[in-house]
C-alpha positions, 0 to 999 in steps of 0.5 A: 363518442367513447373519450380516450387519451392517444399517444400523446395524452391528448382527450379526444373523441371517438365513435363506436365501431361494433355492437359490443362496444355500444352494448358495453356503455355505460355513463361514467361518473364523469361529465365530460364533453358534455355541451354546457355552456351557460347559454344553454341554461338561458330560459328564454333562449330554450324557448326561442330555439324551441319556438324556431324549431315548431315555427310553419315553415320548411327547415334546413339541415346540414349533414357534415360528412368530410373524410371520415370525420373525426379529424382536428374537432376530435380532440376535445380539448382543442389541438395547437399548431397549423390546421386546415380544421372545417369551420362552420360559422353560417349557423344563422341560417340552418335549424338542424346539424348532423355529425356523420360519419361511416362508423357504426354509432357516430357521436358529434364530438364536444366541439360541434355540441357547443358550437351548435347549441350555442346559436340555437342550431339541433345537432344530431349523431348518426346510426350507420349500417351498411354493407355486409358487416351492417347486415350481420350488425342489423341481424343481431340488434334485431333479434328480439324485442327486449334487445331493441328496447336495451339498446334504444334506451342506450342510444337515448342515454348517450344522447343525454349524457354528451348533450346533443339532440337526437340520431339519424337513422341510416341503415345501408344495408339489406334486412330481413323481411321477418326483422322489418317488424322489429327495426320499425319498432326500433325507430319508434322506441328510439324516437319516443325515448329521445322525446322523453330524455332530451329536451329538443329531441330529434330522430330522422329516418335516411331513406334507403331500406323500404318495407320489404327488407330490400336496399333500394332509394326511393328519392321521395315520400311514399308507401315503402318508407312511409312506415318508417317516416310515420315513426320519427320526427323526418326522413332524410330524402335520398338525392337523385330528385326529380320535380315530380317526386318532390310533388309525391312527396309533398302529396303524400305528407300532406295528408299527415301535415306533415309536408316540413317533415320531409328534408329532401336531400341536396348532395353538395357534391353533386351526385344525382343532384340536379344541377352537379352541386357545388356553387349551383345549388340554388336551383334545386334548393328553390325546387325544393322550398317551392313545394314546402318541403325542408332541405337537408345540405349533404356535406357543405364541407366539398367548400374546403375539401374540393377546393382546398384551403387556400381561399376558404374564407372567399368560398365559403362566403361565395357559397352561402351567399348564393343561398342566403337569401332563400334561407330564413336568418336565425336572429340571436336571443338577449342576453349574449355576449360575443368576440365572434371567435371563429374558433379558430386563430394565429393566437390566442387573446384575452383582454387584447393581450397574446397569451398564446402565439401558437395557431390553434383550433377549437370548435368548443370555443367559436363564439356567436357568429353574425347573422351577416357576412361579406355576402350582403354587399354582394350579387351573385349570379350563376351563369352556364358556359358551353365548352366544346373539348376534342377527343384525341384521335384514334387510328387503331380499327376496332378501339373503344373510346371511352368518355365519361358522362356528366353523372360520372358514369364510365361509358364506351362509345365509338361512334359519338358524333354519327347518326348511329347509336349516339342519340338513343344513349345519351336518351338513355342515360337523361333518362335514367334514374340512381338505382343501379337497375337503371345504371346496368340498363344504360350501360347495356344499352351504350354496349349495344349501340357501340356493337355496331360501330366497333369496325369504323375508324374513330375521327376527332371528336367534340364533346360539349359540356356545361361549365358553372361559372359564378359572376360576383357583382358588388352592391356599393362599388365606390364605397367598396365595404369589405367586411372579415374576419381578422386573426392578426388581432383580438380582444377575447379568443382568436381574432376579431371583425374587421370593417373597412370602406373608402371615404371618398364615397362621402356617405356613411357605409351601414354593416348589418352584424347580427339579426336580434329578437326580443329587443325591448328586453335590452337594458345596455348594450357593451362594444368594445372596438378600436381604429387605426391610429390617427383616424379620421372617421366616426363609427357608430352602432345602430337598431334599425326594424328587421328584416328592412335593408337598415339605413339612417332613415329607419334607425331606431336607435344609434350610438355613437361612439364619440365623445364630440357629438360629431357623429350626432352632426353627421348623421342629423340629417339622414335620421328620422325624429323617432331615432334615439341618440345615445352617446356613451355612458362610459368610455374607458380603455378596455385593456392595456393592450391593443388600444381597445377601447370600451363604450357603454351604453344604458336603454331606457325603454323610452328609447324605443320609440315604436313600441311593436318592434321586437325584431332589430337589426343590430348594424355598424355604420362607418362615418366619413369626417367632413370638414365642413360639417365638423369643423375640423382641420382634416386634409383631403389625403386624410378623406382618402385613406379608408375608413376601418374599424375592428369590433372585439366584442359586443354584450347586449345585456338585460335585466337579470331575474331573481334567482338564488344563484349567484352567478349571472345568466350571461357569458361575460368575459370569455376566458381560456384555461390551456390544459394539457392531459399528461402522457402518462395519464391512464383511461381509468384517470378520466374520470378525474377529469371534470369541467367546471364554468368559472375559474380564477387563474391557471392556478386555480383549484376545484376547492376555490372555484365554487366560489369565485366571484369572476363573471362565467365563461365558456365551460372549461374542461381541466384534469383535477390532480389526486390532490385536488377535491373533485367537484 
């Protein structure tokens, strides 16, 4: 990602299109777009991320391809203003994300860097050659040995420098067969440089070229990629998958162990994908995780750019719904603190305050997601419906209609519905593989058949088709629990987690938020929330053994946010005597703006009562007030009224090590500095532009910051004034 300012002043990212400017690179003096934020400097979520990634079992990959790339996440300071901006927020559920584009060297932009590495997600850029400006490319970058070795060690630079994992390899393009040797060779250097430079590094090899030179998609693991697999870290499966080749695939790795190696690719658009993509995903993906093998979801984006933006939010909870429970969830590491910013809002919050009315986007600025969304209160079932459509008739003797078969393959047929030719087609066509042999093969073969019938009169057709529909059944209908997020309001970033439910279920109504590891290392735990004015509902958080479903019987740990105890009569019942119950220890306003309300609470070890649990489930429960258990004056149109709850933010806390630094190991307060690059700033002024975590006020100068006391935020990106000292 080269960093230049457009017309507006803006910093914003861009790749590198030509062989010349990649050979031109060099870091510059500054550390910008780089991914720094403090999480990643937490030790033990290093190690987490790195036990994930060596754990034995398949992986899953998301590939983003939409429109080009490089759209509203280039400008790496955030852009204001209305924005249909692609938002990811399913992090949980994947281990490796790839920033593609069709630019030679494609450089994820800073946004995607923070936000991936922020939940412990591998993120990679992309490689790309293809057609004949890839082949004049790959001709020159494979000239000699000192070359290749100039340029893989400029490409693991890069990946340094900016912060991310590693590079897919994708060569679209024909190659010479004497110069085989030498992309092999880049493969490998590559792969070897990443593993010494980067600590996660990662290279992926795109199944296109094979050992001969030739451009031709194999769709599985076998002897003409094999040289190119055997020197990286994966390869990335082309789409056209059958069950047969996933099963030469799994042979074929197993002999090297190396079977979670292979991601085969699922295109969510569904070209060549069994099933047409888009919300039938599910049966390939079970395809694929039956033989052991990881998947590699290209361009999950078709949610928001094939069905526009209008109901995103319900799409895209739609589509990784029907997945989620195939996928094995990341659960979060302690120490973290979270407002679950989408990066993404209407405003912008600190502190409950609006500083900002402006809408806005910001991938930099997402926060930790839940492990949970909408989609756990929900049963999604994939139904297939015949549709029969009629053909508009044709009375002109000698006329072709032409249809358009389920792949999108353009075919003539003049007979379709006669005992000639229609049968032996369509055989055809079933049969046919991706490659564009077999698709020059069916198109003859639909021509030959056609030649026979072009003099017969063409009636009013039907053509059957298959249409996905997909039926969304609600787990708990009478307490109907919805659970959003909420932009209209926040407490840090740019809104909130909104949890409703009716109370006329008269049962408590359990939200499952965030999967957590490593509980015993808990010391306290922050949540700062808010309700409805007037309400008549108790709200409580809860610790229940994971991956159980949670609910009072199992829960470990509650906290209740009442001061009343009423929560703890409410709930005496249903809880175990291994439960601990902890009222706050501290219960303040959070913030003279928007009611939020701050409860505290400090974990004794004692506390947990089984002590070979590390693995939690973090929950919120809604309590409906009964008014024969709490003895309060509460009228039935106040039973009625739903309960709702809005969560601003939560910190789970532990003890911090010793270490010299002054600073804490955790975000606590996320703060945003508004930075706005002059228009008359040059190229050569970027290198004044550094970033620095902590800061006081907007006012705020290099010299003061080192030694704020403030607690540490997201890392913010500022341009230094001639004036100012440079860090």
């Amino acid at each position: 990602m080269n960093c230049c300012i457009d017309c507006d002043g803006n910093p914003v990212s861009q790749p590198f299109k030509s062989l010349k400017s990649l050979s031109e690179w060099f870091p510059p003096e500054y550390k910008v777009c780089a991914s720094g934020n403090l999480l990643d400097q937490n030790n033990d979520y290093q190690k987490f991320r790195h036990s994930r990634k060596l754990s034995n079992e398949p992986k899953i990959l998301v590939c983003h391809d939409m429109a080009g790339g490089y759209l509203d996440d280039r400008f790496i300071q955030g852009c204001y203003g209305e924005t249909n901006g692609y938002l990811f927020y399913h992090w949980q559920l994947i281990d490796t994300f790839i920033y593609f584009s069709h630019h030679f060297i494609t450089i994820p932009p800073s946004g995607w860097i923070r936000a991936a590495h922020k939940h412990g997600v591998d993120i990679l850029g992309t490689i790309i050659t293809e057609w004949d400006e890839g082949a004049a490319i790959c001709k020159q970058m494979l000239e000699s040995f000192a070359l290749v070795d100039e340029l893989t060690t400029r490409l693991a630079n890069i990946a340094a420098f900016y912060g991310f994992d590693g590079w897919l390899i994708n060569i679209e393009n024909k190659i010479d067969p004497d110069q085989i040797p030498l992309l092999q060779t880049f493969a490998r250097q590559l792969t070897q440089k990443c593993h010494t430079q980067l600590q996660f590094g990662t290279v992926l090899w795109y199944d296109s070229v094979i050992d001969t030179g030739e451009l031709k998609w194999q769709d599985e693991l076998n002897s003409s990629n094999e040289m190119f697999f055997e020197v990286c870290d994966g390869i990335f499966l082309n789409y056209c998958i059958t069950s047969e080749k996933l099963r030469n695939s799994r042979e074929k790795a197993l002999g090297s162990g190396r079977h979670h190696d292979v991601y085969v690719g699922i295109d969510c658009f569904g070209r060549g994908t069994p099933g047409g993509g888009g919300f039938n995903l599910r049966m390939v993906l079970e395809m694929v995780l039956a033989e052991g093998l990881s998947c590699a979801l290209f361009a999950p984006g078709w949610v928001l750019e094939h069905l526009g933006p209008e109901n995103f939010q319900n799409n895209n909870t739609k589509f990784w719904g029907i997945l989620s429970d195939l996928l094995n969830t990341r659960p979060t590491s302690p120490p973290f603190s979270t407002s679950f910013c989408q990066g993404k809002g209407e405003k912008y919050f600190l502190h409950g305050k609006v500083i900002s009315d402006k809408p806005w986007y910001n991938l930099g600025l997402q926060q930790l997601q839940p492990s949970f969304t909408q989609s756990q209160f929900i049963s999604y079932h994939i139904t297939e419906k015949q549709i029969t459509n009629l053909t508009e008739p044709h009375t002109n003797e000698g006329d072709k209609m032409k249809t358009v078969d389920s792949l999108g393959i353009d075919t003539v047929d003049g007979s379709r519905g006669k005992e000639s030719g229609s049968s032996s087609s369509m055989e055809t066509l079933s049969s046919m593989s991706c490659d564009d042999n077999s698709l020059e093969a069916a198109d003859g073969a639909v021509a030959q058949d056609d030649a026979s019938s072009i003099t017969k009169t063409n009636y009013p057709e039907t053509k059957d088709e298959k249409k996905i529909e997909v039926i969304s059944e609600k787990k708990q209908a009478d307490a109907n629990p919805k659970m959003a997020w909420d932009l209209s309001c926040g407490y840090n970033g740019g809104g909130c987690i909104c949890l409703e439910a009716s109370s006329r279920f008269n049962q408590p109504v359990i939200f499952k938020l965030m999967d957590i590891s490593g509980v015993k290392k808990l010391i306290q735990l922050c949540v700062t929330w808010k309700a409805q004015q007037n309400y008549h509902h108790q709200f409580a958080l809860m610790l229940s053994p994971a991956p159980e479903e949670p609910s009072l019987d199992i829960a470990k740990i509650i906290f209740d946010t009442s001061t009343s105890l009423t929560a703890e009569s409410l709930l005496s019942e249903k809880r175990s005597k291994s439960v601990s119950y902890l009222p706050p220890e501290q219960t303040l306003a959070a913030s003279d703006h928007g009611s939020w309300i701050k409860s505290k609470y400090n974990i004794l070890p004692e506390n947990f009562k089984i002590t070979d649990v590390e693995d939690m489930t973090l929950s919120a429960v809604l309590v409906p007030c009964d008014p024969l258990s709490s003895g309060s004056d509460v009228s039935t149109t106040a039973i009625d009224q739903p309960m709702c709850i809005w969560i601003g933010q939560i910190e789970a806390l532990t003890e911090l090590p010793l270490s010299s630094s002054t600073q804490p190991s955790f975000v606590s307060n996320l703060c945003c500095l508004e930075v706005k690059a002059g228009p008359k700033l040059c190229s050569t002024d970027l290198e004044q532009m550094v970033m620095n975590p902590c800061f006081k006020d907007k006012q705020t100068v290099c010299s003061s910051v080192s030694n704020s006391n403030y607690h540490s935020p997201e890392f913010i990106i500022f341009t230094a004034t001639n004036n100012s000292q440079v860090l």
